[in-house]
C-alpha positions as CSV (number, residue, x, y, z in Angstrom):
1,X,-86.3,35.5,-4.9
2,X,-85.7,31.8,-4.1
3,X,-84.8,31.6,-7.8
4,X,-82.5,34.5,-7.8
5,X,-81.0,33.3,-4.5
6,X,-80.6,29.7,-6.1
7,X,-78.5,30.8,-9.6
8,X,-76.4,32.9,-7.0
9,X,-75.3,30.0,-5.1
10,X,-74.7,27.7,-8.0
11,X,-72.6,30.3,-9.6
12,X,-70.2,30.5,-6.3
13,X,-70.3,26.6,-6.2
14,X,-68.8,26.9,-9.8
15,X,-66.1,30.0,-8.9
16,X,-65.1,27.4,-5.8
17,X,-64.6,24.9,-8.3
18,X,-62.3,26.5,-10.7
19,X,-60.3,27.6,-7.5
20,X,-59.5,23.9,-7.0
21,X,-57.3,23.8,-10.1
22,X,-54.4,26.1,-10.9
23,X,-53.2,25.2,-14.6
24,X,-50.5,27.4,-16.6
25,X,-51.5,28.4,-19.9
26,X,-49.0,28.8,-21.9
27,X,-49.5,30.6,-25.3
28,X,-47.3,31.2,-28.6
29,X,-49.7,34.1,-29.2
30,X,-48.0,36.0,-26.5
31,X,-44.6,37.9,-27.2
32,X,-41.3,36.9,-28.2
33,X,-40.0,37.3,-25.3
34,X,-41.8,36.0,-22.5
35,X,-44.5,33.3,-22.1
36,X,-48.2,34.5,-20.8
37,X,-49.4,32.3,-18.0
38,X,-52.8,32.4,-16.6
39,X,-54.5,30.6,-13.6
40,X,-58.1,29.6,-13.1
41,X,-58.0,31.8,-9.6
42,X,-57.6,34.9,-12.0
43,X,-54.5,36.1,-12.0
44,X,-53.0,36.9,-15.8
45,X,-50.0,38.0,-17.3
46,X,-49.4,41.1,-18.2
47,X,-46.6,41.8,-20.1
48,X,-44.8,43.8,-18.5
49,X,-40.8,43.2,-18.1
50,X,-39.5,42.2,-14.5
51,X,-36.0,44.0,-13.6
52,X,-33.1,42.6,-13.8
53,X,-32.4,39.7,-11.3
54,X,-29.4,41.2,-8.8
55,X,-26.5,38.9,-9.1
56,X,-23.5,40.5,-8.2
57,X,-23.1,40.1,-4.4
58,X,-21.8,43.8,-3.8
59,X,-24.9,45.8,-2.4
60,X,-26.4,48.4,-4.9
61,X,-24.9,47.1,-8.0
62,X,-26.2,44.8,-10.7
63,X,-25.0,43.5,-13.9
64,X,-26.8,42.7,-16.7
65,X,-28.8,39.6,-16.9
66,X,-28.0,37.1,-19.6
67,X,-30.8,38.0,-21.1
68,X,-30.1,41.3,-21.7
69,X,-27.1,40.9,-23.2
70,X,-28.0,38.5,-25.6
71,X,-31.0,40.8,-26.4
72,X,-29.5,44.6,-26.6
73,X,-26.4,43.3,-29.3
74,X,-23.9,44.8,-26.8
75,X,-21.7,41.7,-26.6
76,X,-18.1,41.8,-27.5
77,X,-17.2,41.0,-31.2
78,X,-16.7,37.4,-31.0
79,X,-20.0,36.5,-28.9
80,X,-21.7,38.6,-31.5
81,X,-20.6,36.7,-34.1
82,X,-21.7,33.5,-32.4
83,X,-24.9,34.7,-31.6
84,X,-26.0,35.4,-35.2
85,X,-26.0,31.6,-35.9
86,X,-27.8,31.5,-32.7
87,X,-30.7,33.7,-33.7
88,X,-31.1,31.7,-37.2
89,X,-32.0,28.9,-34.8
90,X,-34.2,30.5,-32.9
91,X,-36.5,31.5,-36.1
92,X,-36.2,28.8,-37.6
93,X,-37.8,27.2,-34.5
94,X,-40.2,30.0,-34.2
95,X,-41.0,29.4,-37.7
96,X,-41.8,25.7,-37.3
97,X,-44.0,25.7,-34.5
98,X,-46.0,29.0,-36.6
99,X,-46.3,26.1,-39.5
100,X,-47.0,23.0,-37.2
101,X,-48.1,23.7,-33.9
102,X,-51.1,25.6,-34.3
103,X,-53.5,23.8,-31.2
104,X,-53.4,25.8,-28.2
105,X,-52.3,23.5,-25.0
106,X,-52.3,23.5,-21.5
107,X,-49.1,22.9,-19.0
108,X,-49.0,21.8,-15.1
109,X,-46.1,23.2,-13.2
110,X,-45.3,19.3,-13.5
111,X,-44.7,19.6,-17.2
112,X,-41.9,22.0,-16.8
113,X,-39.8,19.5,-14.5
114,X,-37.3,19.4,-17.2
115,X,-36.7,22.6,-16.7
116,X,-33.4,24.0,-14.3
117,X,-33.2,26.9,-12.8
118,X,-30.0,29.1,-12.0
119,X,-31.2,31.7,-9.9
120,X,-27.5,33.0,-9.2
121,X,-27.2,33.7,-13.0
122,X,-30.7,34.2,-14.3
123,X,-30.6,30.7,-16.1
124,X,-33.1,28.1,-17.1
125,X,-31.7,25.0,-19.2
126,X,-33.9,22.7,-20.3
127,X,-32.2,18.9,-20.4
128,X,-32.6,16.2,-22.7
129,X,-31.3,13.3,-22.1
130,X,-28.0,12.0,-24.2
131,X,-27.6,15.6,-25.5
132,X,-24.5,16.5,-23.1
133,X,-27.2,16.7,-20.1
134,X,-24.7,14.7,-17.5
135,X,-21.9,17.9,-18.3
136,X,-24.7,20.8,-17.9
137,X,-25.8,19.5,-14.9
138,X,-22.4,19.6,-13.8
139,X,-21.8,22.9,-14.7
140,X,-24.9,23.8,-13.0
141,X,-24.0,22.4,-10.4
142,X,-20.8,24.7,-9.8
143,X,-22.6,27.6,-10.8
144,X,-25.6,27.2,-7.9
145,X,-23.3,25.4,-5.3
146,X,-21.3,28.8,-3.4
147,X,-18.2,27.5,-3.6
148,X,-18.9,24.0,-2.9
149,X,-18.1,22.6,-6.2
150,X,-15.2,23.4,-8.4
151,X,-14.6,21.3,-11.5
152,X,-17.8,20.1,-13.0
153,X,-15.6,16.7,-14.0
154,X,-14.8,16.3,-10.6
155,X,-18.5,15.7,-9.9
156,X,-19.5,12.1,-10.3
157,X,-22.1,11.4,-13.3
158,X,-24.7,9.8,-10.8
159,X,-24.7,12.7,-8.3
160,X,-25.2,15.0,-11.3
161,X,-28.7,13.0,-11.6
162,X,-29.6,12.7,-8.0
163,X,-33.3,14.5,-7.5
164,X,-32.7,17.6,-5.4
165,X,-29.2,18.6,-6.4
166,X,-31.0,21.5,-8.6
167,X,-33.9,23.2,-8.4
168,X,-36.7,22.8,-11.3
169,X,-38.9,25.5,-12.8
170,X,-41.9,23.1,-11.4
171,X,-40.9,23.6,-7.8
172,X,-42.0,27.1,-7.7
173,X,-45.6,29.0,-7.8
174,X,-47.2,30.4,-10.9
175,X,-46.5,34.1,-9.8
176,X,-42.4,32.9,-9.1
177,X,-42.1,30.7,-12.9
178,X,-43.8,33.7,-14.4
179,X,-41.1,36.2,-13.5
180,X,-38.3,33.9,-14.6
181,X,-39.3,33.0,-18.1
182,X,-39.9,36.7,-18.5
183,X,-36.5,37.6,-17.2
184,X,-34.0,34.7,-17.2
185,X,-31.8,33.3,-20.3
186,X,-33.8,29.9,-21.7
187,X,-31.5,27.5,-23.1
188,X,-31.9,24.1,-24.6
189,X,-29.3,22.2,-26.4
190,X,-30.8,18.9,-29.1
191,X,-29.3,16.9,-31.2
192,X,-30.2,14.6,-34.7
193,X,-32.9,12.7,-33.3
194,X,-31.9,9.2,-34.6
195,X,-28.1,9.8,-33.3
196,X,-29.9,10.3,-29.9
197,X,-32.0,7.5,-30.3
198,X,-29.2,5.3,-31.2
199,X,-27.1,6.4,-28.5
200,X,-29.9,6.0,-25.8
201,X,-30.4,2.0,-27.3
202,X,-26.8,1.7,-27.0
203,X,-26.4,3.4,-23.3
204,X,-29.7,1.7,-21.8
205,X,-29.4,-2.2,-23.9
206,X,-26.5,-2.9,-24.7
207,X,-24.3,-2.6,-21.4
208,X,-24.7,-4.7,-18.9
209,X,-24.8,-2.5,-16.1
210,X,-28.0,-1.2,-16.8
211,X,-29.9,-3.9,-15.3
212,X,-32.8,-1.8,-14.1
213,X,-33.5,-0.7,-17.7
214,X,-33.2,-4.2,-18.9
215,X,-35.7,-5.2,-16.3
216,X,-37.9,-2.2,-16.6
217,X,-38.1,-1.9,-20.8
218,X,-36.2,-5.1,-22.0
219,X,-39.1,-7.7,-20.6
220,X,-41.6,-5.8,-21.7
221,X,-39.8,-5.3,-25.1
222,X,-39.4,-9.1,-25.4
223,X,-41.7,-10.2,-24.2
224,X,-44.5,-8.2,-27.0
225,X,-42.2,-8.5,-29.8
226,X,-39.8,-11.5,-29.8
227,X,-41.5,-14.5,-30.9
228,X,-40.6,-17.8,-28.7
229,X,-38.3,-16.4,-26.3
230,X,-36.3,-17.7,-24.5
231,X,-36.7,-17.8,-20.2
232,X,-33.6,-16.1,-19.6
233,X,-34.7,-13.4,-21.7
234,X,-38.0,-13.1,-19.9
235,X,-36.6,-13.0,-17.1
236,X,-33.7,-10.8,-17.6
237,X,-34.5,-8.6,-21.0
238,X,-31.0,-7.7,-21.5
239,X,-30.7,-8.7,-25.0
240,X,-33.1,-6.0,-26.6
241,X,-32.3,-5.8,-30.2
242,X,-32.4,-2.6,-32.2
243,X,-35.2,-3.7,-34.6
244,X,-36.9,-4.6,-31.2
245,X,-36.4,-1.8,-30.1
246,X,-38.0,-0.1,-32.7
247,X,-40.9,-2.2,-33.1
248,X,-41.6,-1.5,-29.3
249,X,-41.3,2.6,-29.8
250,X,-43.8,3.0,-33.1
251,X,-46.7,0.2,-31.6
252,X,-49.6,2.6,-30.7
253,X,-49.8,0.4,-27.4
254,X,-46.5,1.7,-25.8
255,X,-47.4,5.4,-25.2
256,X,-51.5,4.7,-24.3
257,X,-49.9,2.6,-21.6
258,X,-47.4,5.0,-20.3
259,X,-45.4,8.3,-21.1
260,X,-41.7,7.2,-23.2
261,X,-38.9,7.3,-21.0
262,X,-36.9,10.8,-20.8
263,X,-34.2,9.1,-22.8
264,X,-36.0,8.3,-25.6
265,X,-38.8,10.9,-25.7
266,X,-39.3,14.0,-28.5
267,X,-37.4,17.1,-27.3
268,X,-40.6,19.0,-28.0
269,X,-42.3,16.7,-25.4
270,X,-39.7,17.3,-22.9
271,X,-39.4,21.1,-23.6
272,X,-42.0,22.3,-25.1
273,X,-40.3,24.6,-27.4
274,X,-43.3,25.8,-28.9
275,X,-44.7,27.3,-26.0
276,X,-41.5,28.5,-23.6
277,X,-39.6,31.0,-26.0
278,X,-35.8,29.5,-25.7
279,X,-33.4,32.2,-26.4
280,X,-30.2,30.1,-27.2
281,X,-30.8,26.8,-29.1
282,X,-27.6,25.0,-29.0
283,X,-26.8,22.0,-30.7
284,X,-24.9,19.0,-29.8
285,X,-23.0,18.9,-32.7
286,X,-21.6,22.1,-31.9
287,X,-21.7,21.5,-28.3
288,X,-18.1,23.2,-27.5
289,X,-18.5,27.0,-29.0
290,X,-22.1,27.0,-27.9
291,X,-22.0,26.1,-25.2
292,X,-19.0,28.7,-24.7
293,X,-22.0,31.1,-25.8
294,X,-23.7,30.4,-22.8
295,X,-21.2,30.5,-20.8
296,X,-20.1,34.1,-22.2
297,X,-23.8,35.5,-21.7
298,X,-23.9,34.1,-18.0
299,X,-20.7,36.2,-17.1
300,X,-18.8,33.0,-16.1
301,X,-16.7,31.9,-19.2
302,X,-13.5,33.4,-17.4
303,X,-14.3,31.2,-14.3
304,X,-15.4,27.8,-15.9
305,X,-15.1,25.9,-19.2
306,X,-17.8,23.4,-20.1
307,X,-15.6,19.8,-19.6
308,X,-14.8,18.8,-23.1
309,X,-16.4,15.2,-24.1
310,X,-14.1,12.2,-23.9
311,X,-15.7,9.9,-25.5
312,X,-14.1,7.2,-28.4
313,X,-17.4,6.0,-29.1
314,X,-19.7,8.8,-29.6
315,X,-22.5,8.4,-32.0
316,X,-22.5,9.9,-34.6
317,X,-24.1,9.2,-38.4
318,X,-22.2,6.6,-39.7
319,X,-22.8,4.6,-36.5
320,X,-26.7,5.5,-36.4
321,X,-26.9,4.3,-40.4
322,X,-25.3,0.9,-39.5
323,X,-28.2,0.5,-36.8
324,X,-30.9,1.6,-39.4
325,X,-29.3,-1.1,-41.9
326,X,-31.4,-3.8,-40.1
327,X,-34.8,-1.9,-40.0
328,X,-37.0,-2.1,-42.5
329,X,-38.4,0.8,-44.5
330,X,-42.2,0.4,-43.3
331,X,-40.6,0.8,-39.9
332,X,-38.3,3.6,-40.7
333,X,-41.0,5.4,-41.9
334,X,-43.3,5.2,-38.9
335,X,-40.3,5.9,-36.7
336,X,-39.6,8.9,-38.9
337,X,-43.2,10.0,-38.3
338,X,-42.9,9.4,-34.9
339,X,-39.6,12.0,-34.6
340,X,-40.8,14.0,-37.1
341,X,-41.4,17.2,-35.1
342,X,-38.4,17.5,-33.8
343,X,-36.5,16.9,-37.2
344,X,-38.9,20.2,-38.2
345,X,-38.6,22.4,-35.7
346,X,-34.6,22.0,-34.8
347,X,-33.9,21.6,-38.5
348,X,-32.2,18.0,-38.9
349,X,-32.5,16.9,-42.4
350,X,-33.7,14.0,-43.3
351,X,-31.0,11.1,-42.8
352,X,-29.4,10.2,-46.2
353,X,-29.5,6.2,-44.9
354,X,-33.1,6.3,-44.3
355,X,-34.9,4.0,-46.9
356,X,-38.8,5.1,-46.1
357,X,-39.7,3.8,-49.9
C-alpha cells in the first residue's frame, strides 16, 4: 500500500512539474492552413476553423476576413491575378522547408515577438529588418490607431520602432495566438539576403549617427578581428569594415555568445516560416504591387496606399557585388552557408558575383 501510495505521489509531483512550463509546439505536420499548438497543461489544437473576426463596426454585420478572401478565389480580377504569383511563393516555400526542415522544434510565446498583430483587420505581419519594416509599421500603425494617425509618412521613423506602439503575437496566451494564426491573414515580406546584409552594414557602420551600434558591435568587431588597432577604434568601433564585418558574422564564437542582431539575422530565424503557414510572401523587390495585395485583401487599399520608397541609394545588386569584391572566396562561401536557408526557401538565386571557388 505504502508502495502504491508512493508511485502515486511521485506521479503528481511530475504532472505539477510539467504545469510549470507552457511551450507552443508548433508543427509542419499540421494543415496548410493553421499551425497546431499544444501546451504541457494539456490543452491541444484541434483543427477546427475559428469564425470570422467581426470587423465592420455596424452591429450584426461582418465582412470577410483577409483570409478568406485570399483563400475562396472570390477577389476581383486584378487581385486574382496578383495573387497567382503569390501562391507560387507560397509552395515554393512550402516545398523548401518539406526538403530541408525536417526536425521538429519547439517555440516560446517569446519567439513569435516578431510577429504584429492587426486585430481591427485580421492581420499578422512578420517584420524583418531592412525589408521596408520602418513603412509597415507605419501602415500598421494607421490601420490599429482609430483615427489617430493618418499618413503613415507623417509618422516619424523612430516612433514606428518604439516598443508598445503595436501589439505582438507574444503578448497574448496560447488559447488567444492559437485562434489568430488559424483565422488571420500571415504576411511576411524578404528580400535577397546579401542586398539586406549589405544594406544593414551600410545603415548600422557606416553613418555616423549610429553610435550605439558602433559601440555595441563595432568594438567587439575590432577588437577580435583587426590586428593592431588603433585606440580610437577601440574605443569608438565606428570604422567596421565590410570584410570585418564578415569575418565577425561566419566565426562560430559570435552566435555561442549571443543571438545576431534582428538586422542582420536569417528571415527563417526571425519568422519561422517553416512552422507559422504565411499566406502572402511578398518580396521587396516587388514591394509596391504586393504590398498593394495586402492592402486589397485587408479591405483598406481605397483608404491608404503603402508610402512609396524615396530612397537614391537603395541597395540593390550591383552595389552588394562591389562590397563582395573585397571578400574572399573561403569567406563567401561560409557566409553563403550561413544564409543558405533563406536563399532556399524564398528562392534567391545564387548571386552571379559570388566567387565560392
Amino acid at each position: 500500500m505504502d508502495t502504491i501510495r508512493k508511485k502515486a505521489q511521485q506521479r503528481l509531483k511530475s504532472l505539477h512539474q510539467l504545469r510549470k512550463f507552457s511551450l507552443i509546439v508548433l508543427s509542419v505536420l499540421c494543415s496548410s492552413l493553421t499551425v497546431c499548438f499544444g501546451s504541457a497543461t494539456g490543452q491541444e489544437h484541434t483543427g477546427s476553423s475559428e469564425p470570422a473576426v467581426r470587423t465592420d463596426p455596424k452591429p450584426g454585420k461582418s465582412r470577410r476576413s483577409p483570409l478568406q478572401t485570399l483563400y475562396n478565389g472570390d477577389q476581383q480580377p486584378e487581385l486574382f491575378a496578383a495573387q497567382r504569383s503569390l501562391q507560387g511563393r507560397r509552395e515554393h516555400l512550402e516545398q523548401g522547408c518539406l526538403s530541408h526542415k525536417r526536425k521538429r522544434q519547439v517555440l516560446s510565446p517569446e519567439d513569435l515577438k516578431h510577429l504584429i498583430v492587426d486585430d481591427k483587420h485580421s492581420l499578422i505581419y512578420c517584420y524583418v529588418p531592412k525589408v521596408a519594416c520602418t513603412n509597415w509599421k507605419r501602415v500598421l500603425m494607421v490601420l490599429t490607431s482609430e483615427g489617430r494617425y493618418i499618413n503613415p509618412l507623417a509618422i516619424p521613423a523612430n516612433e514606428a520602432h518604439i516598443a508598445g506602439n503595436l501589439r505582438t503575437l507574444s503578448e497574448f496566451t496560447v488559447p488567444e495566438i492559437n485562434r489568430r494564426l488559424r483565422s488571420y491573414l500571415k504576411f511576411i515580406f524578404v528580400r535577397d539576403p546579401f542586398e539586406r546584409l549589405v544594406s544593414a552594414y551600410r545603415n548600422k557602420f557606416t553613418r555616423s549617427y549610429n553610435t550605439a551600434f558602433h559601440k555595441r558591435y563595432g568594438t567587439k568587431i575590432i577588437r577580435r578581428n583587426r590586428p593592431d588597432p588603433e585606440p580610437e577604434a577601440l574605443e569608438k568601433g565606428s570604422d567596421v569594415s565590410f570584410p570585418e564585418f564578415v569575418q565577425y558574422l561566419v566565426d562560430p564564437r559570435t552566435q555561442r555568445e549571443e543571438p545576431f542582431n534582428e538586422h542582420w539575422e536569417r528571415v527563417h530565424s526571425l519568422c519561422h516560416p517553416c512552422l507559422i503557414h504565411y499566406d502572402v510572401v511578398g518580396k521587396y523587390e516587388t514591394l509596391e504591387p504586393d504590398s498593394q495585395a495586402v492592402l486589397e485583401l485587408a479591405g483598406v487599399d481605397g483608404t491608404l496606399q503603402f508610402p512609396s520608397s524615396g530612397k537614391s541609394t537603395r541597395t540593390d545588386g550591383n552595389m552588394a557585388a562591389h562590397f563582395f569584391k573585397h571578400i574572399s572566396p573561403f569567406y563567401q562561401k561560409k557566409l553563403f552557408n550561413l544564409y543558405r536557408m533563406d536563399f532556399l526557401l524564398f528562392n534567391y538565386s545564387t548571386p552571379e558575383y559570388l566567387r565560392t571557388r
